[in-house]
C-alpha positions as CSV (number, residue, x, y, z in Angstrom):
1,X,3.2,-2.9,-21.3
2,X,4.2,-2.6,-17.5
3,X,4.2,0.9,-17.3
4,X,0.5,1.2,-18.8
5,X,-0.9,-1.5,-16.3
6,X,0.8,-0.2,-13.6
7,X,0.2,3.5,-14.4
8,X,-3.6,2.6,-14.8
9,X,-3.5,0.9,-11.5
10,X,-2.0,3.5,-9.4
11,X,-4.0,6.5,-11.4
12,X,-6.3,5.6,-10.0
13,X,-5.3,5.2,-7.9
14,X,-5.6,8.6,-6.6
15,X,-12.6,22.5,-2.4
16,X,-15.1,24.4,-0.1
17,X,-15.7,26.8,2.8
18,X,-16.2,27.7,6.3
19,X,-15.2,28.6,9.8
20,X,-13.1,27.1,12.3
21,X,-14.8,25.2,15.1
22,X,-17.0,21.9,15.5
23,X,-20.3,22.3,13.7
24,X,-23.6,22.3,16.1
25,X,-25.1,19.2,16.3
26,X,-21.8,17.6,14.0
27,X,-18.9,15.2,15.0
28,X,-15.8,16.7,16.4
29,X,-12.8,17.1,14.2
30,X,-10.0,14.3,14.5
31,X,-7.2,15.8,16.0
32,X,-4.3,14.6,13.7
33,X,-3.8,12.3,10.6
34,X,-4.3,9.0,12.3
35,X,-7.5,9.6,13.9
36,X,-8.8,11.0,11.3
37,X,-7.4,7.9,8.8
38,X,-9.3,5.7,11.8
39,X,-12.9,7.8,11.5
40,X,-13.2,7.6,8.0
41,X,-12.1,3.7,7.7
42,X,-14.4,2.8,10.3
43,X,-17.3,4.6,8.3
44,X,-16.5,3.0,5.2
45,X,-15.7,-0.6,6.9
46,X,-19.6,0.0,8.2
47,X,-20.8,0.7,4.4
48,X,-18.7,-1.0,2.4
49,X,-19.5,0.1,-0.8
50,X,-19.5,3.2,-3.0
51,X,-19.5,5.1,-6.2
52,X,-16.4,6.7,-7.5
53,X,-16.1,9.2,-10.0
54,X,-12.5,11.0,-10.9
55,X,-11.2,13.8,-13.2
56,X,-7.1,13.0,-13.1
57,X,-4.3,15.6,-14.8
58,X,-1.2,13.9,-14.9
59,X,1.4,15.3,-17.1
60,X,-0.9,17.3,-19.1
61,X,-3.0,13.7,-19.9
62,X,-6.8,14.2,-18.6
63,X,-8.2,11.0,-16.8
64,X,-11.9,10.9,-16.6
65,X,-12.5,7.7,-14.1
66,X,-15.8,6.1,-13.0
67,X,-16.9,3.5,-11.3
68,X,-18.1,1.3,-7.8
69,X,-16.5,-0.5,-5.5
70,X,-16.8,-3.0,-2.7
71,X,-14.7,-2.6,0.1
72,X,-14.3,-6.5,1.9
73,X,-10.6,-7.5,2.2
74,X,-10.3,-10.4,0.2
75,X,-13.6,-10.1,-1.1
76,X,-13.0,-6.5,-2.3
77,X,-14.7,-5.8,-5.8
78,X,-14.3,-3.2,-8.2
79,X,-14.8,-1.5,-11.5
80,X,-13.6,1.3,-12.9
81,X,-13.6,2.8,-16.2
82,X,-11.2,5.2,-17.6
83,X,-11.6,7.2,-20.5
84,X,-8.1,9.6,-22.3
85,X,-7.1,10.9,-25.4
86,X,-5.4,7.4,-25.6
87,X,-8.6,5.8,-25.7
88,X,-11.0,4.3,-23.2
89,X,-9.9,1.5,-20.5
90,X,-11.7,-0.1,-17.4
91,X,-10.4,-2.3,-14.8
92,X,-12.0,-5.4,-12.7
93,X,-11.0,-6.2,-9.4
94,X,-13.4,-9.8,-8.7
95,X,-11.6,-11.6,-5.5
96,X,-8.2,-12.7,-6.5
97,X,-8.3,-11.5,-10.1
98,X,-8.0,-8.6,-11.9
99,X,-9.0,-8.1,-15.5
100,X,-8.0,-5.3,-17.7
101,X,-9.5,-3.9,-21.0
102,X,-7.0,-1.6,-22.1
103,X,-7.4,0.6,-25.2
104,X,-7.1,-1.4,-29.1
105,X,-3.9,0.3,-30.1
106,X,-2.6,-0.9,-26.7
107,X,-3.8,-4.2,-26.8
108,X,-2.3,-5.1,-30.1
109,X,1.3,-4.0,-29.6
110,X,1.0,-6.7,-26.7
111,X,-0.3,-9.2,-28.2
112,X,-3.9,-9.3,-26.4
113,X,-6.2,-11.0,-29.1
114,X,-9.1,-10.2,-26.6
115,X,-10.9,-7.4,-25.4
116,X,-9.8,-8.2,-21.5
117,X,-5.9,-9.3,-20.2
118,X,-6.6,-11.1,-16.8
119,X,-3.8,-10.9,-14.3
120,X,-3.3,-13.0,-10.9
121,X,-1.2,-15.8,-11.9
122,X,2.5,-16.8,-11.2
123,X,3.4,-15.0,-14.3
124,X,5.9,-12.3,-14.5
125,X,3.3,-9.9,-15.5
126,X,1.0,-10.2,-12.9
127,X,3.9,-10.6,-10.0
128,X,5.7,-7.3,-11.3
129,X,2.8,-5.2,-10.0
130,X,3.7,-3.3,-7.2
131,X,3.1,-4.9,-3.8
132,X,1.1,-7.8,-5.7
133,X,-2.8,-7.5,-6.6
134,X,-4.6,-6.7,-3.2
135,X,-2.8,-3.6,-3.9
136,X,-4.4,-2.7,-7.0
137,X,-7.9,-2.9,-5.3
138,X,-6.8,-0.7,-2.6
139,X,-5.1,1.8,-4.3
140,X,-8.4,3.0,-6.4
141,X,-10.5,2.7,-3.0
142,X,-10.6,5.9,-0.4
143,X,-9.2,3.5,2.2
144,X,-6.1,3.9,0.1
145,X,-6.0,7.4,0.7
146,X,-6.8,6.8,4.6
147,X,-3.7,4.8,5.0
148,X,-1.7,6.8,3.6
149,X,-2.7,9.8,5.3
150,X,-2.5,7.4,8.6
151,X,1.0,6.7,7.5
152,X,2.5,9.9,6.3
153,X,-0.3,13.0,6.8
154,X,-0.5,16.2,8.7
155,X,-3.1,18.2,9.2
156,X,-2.9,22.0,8.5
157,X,-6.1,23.2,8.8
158,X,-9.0,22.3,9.7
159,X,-13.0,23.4,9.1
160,X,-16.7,23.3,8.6
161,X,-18.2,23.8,5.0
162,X,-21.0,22.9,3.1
163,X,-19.9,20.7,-0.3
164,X,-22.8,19.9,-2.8
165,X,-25.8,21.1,0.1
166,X,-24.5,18.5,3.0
167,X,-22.4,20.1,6.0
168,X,-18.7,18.6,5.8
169,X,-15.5,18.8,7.6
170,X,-12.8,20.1,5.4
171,X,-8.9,18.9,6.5
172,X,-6.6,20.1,4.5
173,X,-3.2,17.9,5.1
174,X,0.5,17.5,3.8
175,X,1.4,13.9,2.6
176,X,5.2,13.1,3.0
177,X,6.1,11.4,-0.2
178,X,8.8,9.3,1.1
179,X,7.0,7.6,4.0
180,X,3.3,7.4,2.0
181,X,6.0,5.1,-0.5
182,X,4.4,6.4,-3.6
183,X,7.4,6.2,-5.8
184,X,7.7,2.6,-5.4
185,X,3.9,2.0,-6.9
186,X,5.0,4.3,-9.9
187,X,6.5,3.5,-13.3
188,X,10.0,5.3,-13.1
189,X,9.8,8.2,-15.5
190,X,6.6,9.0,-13.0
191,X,8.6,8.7,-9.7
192,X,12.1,10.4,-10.8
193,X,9.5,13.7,-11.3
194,X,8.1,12.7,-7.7
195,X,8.7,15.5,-5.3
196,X,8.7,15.1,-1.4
197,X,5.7,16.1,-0.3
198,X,2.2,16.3,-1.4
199,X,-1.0,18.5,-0.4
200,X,-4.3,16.6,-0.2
201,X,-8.1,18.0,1.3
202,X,-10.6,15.7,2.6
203,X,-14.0,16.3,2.8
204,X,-16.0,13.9,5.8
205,X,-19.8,13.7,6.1
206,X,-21.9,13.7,9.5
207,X,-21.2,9.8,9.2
208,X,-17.6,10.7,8.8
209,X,-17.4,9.0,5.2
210,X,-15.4,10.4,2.7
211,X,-17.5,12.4,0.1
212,X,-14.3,14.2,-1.8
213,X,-10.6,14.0,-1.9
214,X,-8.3,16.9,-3.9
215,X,-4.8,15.9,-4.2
216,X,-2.2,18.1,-5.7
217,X,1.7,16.5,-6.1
218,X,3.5,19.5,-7.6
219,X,3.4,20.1,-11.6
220,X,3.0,16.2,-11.9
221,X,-0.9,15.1,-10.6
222,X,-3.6,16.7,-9.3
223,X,-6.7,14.6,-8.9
224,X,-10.4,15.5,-7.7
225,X,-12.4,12.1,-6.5
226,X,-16.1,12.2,-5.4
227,X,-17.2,9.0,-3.2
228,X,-21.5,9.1,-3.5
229,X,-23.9,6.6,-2.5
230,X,-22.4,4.8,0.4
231,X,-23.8,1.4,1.5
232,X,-25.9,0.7,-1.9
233,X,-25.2,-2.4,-3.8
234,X,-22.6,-3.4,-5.8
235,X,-21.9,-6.4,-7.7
236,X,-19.1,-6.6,-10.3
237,X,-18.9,-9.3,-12.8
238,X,-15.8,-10.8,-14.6
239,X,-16.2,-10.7,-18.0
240,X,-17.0,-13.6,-20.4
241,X,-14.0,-16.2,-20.6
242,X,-13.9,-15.9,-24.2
243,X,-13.2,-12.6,-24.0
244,X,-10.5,-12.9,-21.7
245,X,-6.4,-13.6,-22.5
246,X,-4.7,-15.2,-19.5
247,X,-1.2,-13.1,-18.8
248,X,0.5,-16.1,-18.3
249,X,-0.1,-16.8,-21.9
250,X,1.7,-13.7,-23.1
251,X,5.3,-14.4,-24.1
252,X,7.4,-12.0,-22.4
């Protein structure tokens, strides 16, 4: 039962063309990792919210993810819904809680009598998540990407492309594995396979938002993510409380 809740939180969280050189008109180019982390949080700190959609390969298991987020601090919200050949799951982030729906065959070997398992208690469940649960809402948000990259990125390369008809710059970057701390958000089987660095391309807008992140760690994960309609509303719900099992009720 860890491994899947944690696994689903971290899966989640997680190309074009062009010359070299500032684009006419366009921002200039951060110069390393950390200013670019700083452009791209400060665009999405200004807009807040966003759409999120994901196609996820993780040892030969396709994720397709969707979903919106609100990007507040304590205030963050999100949902996002998952769909593999082990079935279909979604996760809500609302304030301090978090609320799962995890597939049936999942949800019965656990004991969930109810469609949604919320999280966010003193439980052992809920405190075994890596890093606690303002985590989990920041690792399936771009500014979980950003620190990272902040933390443990290099820029390679640099340019201008066009990506779905709006001019972009591309930064292509190396992640070390070891400072970014990955392994210690993974289940175990996941971070023994981990290997030491990973590559990852941004895309940034005129505004300097992200609009598309590729991330490649070996043979283990490679993820495409598209962030769309920055700054339109979002407003996510938790679901009915009959429908909801509290972990703490769980035996363990």
């Amino acid at each position: 039962m860890r491994k899947t809740v944690v696994g689903f939180a971290v899966l989640v969280t997680l190309a074009a063309c062009g010359g070299p050189g500032a684009q006419a008109g366009g921002p200039e180019p951060a110069a390393d990792a950390a200013q670019l982390a700083s452009l791209a949080k400060a665009g999405a700190d200004k807009s807040k919210t966003v759409d999120i959609d994901a196609v996820v390969n993780v040892q030969q298991n396709k994720i397709l993810m969707t979903g919106a987020a609100l990007l507040d601090g304590a205030n963050t919200q999100l949902d996002l819904k998952s769909s593999a050949d082990s079935g279909d799951s979604e996760v809500r982030v609302v304030g301090p809680a978090v609320y799962l729906s995890l597939p049936a065959e999942a949800r019965t070997k656990a004991g969930i009598g109810t469609p949604w398992l919320k999280l966010g208690g003193d439980d052992p469940l809920s405190k075994s998540l890596s890093g606690g649960l303002a985590q989990i809402a920041q690792q399936n948000s771009p500014t979980a990407v950003l620190d990272q990259l902040a933390k443990a990125g290099k820029i390679t390369r640099t340019w201008q492309a066009t990506l779905n008809g709006q001019p972009v710059t591309h930064y292509a970057l190396v992640v070390d594995e070891t400072k970014a701390g990955v392994a210690a958000k993974l289940p175990a089987d996941l971070a023994a396979k981990l290997p030491k660095t990973a590559d990852v391309d941004i895309w940034l807008n005129k505004e300097q938002l992200p609009v598309q992140v590729v991330t490649t760690v070996g043979d283990l994960l490679t993820s495409t993510v598209h962030y769309t309609n920055w700054g339109t509303k979002v407003d996510v719900a938790a679901p009915p409380a009959d429908q909801v099992t509290d972990a703490a009720t769980l035996k363990h």
